[in-house]
C-alpha positions in Angstrom: -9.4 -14.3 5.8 -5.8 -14.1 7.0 -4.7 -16.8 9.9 -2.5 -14.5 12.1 -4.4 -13.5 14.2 -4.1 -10.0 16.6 -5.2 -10.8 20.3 -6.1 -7.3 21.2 -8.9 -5.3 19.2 -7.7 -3.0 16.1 -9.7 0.4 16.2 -10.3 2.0 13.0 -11.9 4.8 11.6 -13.5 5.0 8.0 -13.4 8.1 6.5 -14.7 8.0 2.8 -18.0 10.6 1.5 -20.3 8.0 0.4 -22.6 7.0 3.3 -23.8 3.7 2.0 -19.9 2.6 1.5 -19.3 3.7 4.8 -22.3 1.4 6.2 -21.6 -1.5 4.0 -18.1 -1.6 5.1 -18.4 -1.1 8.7 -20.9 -3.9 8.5 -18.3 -6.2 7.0 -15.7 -5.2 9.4 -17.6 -6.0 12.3 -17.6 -9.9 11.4 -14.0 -10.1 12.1 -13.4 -10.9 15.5 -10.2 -8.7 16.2 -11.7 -5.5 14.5 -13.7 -2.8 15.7 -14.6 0.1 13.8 -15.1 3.2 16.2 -15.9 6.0 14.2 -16.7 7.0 10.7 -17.2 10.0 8.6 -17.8 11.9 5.6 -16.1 15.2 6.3 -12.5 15.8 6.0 -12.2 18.4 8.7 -14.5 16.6 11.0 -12.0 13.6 10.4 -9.6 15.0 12.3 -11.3 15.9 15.3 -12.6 12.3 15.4 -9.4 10.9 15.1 -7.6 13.2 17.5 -10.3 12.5 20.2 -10.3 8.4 19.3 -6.6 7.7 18.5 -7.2 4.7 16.2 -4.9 1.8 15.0 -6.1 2.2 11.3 -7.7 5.4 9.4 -9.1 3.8 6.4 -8.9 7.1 3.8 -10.4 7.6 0.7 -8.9 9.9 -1.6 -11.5 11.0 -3.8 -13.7 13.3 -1.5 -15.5 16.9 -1.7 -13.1 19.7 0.2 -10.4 17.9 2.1 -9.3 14.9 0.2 -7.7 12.2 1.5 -3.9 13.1 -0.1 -4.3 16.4 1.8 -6.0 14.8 5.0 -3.1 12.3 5.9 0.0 14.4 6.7 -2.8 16.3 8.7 -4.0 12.8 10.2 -0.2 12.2 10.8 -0.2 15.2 12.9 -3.0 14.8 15.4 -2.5 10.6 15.1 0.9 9.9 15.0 0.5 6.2 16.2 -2.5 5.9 13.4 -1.6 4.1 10.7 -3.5 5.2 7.1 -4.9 2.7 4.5 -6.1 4.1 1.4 -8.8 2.4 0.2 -9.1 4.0 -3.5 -11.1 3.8 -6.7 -7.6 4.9 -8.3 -5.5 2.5 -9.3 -3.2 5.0 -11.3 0.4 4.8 -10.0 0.9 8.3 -9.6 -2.1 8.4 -6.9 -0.3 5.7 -5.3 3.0 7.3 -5.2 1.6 10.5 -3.6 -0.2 8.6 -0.9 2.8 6.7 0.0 4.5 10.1 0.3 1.6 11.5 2.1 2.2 9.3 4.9 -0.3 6.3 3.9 0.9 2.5 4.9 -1.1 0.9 3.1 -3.1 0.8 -0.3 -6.1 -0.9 -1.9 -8.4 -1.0 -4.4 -12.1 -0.9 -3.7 -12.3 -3.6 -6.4 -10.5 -5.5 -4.4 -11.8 -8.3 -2.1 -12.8 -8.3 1.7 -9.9 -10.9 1.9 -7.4 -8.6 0.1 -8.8 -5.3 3.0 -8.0 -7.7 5.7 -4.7 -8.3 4.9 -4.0 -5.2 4.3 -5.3 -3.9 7.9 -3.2 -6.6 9.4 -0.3 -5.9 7.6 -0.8 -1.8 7.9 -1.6 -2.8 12.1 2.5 -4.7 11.8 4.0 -1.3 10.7 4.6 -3.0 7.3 3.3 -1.5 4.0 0.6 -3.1 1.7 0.2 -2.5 -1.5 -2.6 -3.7 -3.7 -1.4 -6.9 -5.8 -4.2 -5.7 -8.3 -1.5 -2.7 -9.2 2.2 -3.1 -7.9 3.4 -4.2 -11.0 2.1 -0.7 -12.4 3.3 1.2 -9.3 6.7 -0.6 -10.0 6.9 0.4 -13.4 6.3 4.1 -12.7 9.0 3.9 -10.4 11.4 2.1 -12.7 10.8 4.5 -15.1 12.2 7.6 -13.8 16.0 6.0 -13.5 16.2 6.5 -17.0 16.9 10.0 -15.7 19.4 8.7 -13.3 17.8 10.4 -9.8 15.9 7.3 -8.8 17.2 3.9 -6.9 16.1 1.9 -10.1 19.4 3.4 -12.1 21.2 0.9 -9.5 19.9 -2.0 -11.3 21.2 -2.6 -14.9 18.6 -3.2 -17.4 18.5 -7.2 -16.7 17.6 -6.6 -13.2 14.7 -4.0 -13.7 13.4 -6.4 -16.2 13.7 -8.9 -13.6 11.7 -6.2 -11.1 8.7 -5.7 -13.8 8.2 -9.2 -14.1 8.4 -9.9 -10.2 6.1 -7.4 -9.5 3.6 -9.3 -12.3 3.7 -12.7 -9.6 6.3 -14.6 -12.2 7.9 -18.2 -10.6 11.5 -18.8 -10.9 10.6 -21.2 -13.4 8.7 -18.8 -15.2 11.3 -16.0 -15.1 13.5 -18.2 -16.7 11.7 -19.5 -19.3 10.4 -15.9 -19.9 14.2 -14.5 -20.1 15.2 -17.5 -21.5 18.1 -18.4 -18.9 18.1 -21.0 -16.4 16.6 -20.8 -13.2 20.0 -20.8 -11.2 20.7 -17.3 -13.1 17.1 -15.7 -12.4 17.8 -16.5 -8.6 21.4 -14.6 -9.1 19.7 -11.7 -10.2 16.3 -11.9 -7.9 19.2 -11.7 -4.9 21.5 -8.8 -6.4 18.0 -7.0 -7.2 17.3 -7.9 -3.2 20.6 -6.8 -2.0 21.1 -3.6 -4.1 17.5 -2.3 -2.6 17.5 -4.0 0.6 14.3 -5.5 0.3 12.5 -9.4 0.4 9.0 -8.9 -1.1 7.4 -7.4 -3.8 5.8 -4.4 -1.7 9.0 -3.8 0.4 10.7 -3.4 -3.1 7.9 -1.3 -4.7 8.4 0.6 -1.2 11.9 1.1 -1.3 11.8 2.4 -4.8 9.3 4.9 -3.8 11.2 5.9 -0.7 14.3 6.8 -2.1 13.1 8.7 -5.0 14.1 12.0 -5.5 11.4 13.2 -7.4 
């Protein structure tokens, strides 16, 4: 589990159809010290009225639910919550389900494949007012971004072709090392383009670029 620790408690809210998930999760939730989960539900509507009434640090959303799903439940959430952050916590690991929860409102998103590790981080990271994104698919997410500046209305048509290959591989975990034996260049050159790629986005991680490619598209 993560190090940093938060002193105060982080309240969160499950909502997500499937009773046993609910259960099993809660359970594992409630043997980290600085997290307490205070509600949780099955129903979209009734969602709301739980989180209006208990104003939670995290809503941890599913997307995939009878009636109110959760890409129609979290500019609702937004509404009633404001200070609520939401983590999607998904089956989906298309990019296009990712995009439309980041432009639902979501912080943060994760795979149910993924480990209780990974959910930690995320929550931490979500509870920091910075966005997650599952390792298991940003270097998808990326690549559904990059794609559209072949049209020219997204951030990626900044970048010339060198530096989106340069985002693709990033986004896979690549070293500097590796880069540059993958692009066949020296590592000196891959850090040249790693920092115009940086500075043209204005971003230092792989989810703050994957975030500021989704933020500024058009589409």
């Amino acid at each position: 589990m993560p190090n940093d620790k938060i002193t105060h408690s982080i309240s969160i809210v499950i909502v997500d159809d499937h009773l046993l998930f609910r259960q099993s999760l809660t359970s594992m939730l409630a043997n980290i010290p600085e997290l307490e989960v205070v509600g949780t539900t099955g129903d979209g509507r009734e969602s709301l009225r739980l989180i209006d009434r208990l104003s939670p640090t995290v809503v941890i959303l599913d997307i995939s639910m009878p009636g109110l799903g959760g890409l129609d439940l979290a500019p609702r959430i937004r509404e009633v919550s404001p200070q609520s952050e939401i983590l999607m916590l998904s089956m989906h690991d298309n990019s296009n389900y990712v995009y439309r929860a980041f432009k639902a409102g979501c912080r943060g998103y994760v795979l149910k494949s993924d480990s209780a590790e990974e959910l930690h981080r995320a929550i931490i990271a979500v509870t920091k007012k910075e966005t997650y994104l599952s390792p298991s698919i940003a270097s998808e997410f990326i690549d559904h971004l990059l794609a559209r500046s072949e049209m020219g209305d997204s951030p990626a048509s900044l970048l010339t072709p060198r530096e989106q290959e340069i985002c693709r591989l990033v986004a896979q975990g690549r070293t500097t090392d590796q880069l540059a034996a993958d692009l066949c260049i020296s590592p000196k050159t891959v850090r040249v383009h790693v920092a115009n790629v940086m500075k043209k986005l204005s971003c230092q991680s792989r989810t703050e670029l994957a975030l500021r490619l989704q933020e500024m598209d058009k589409l």
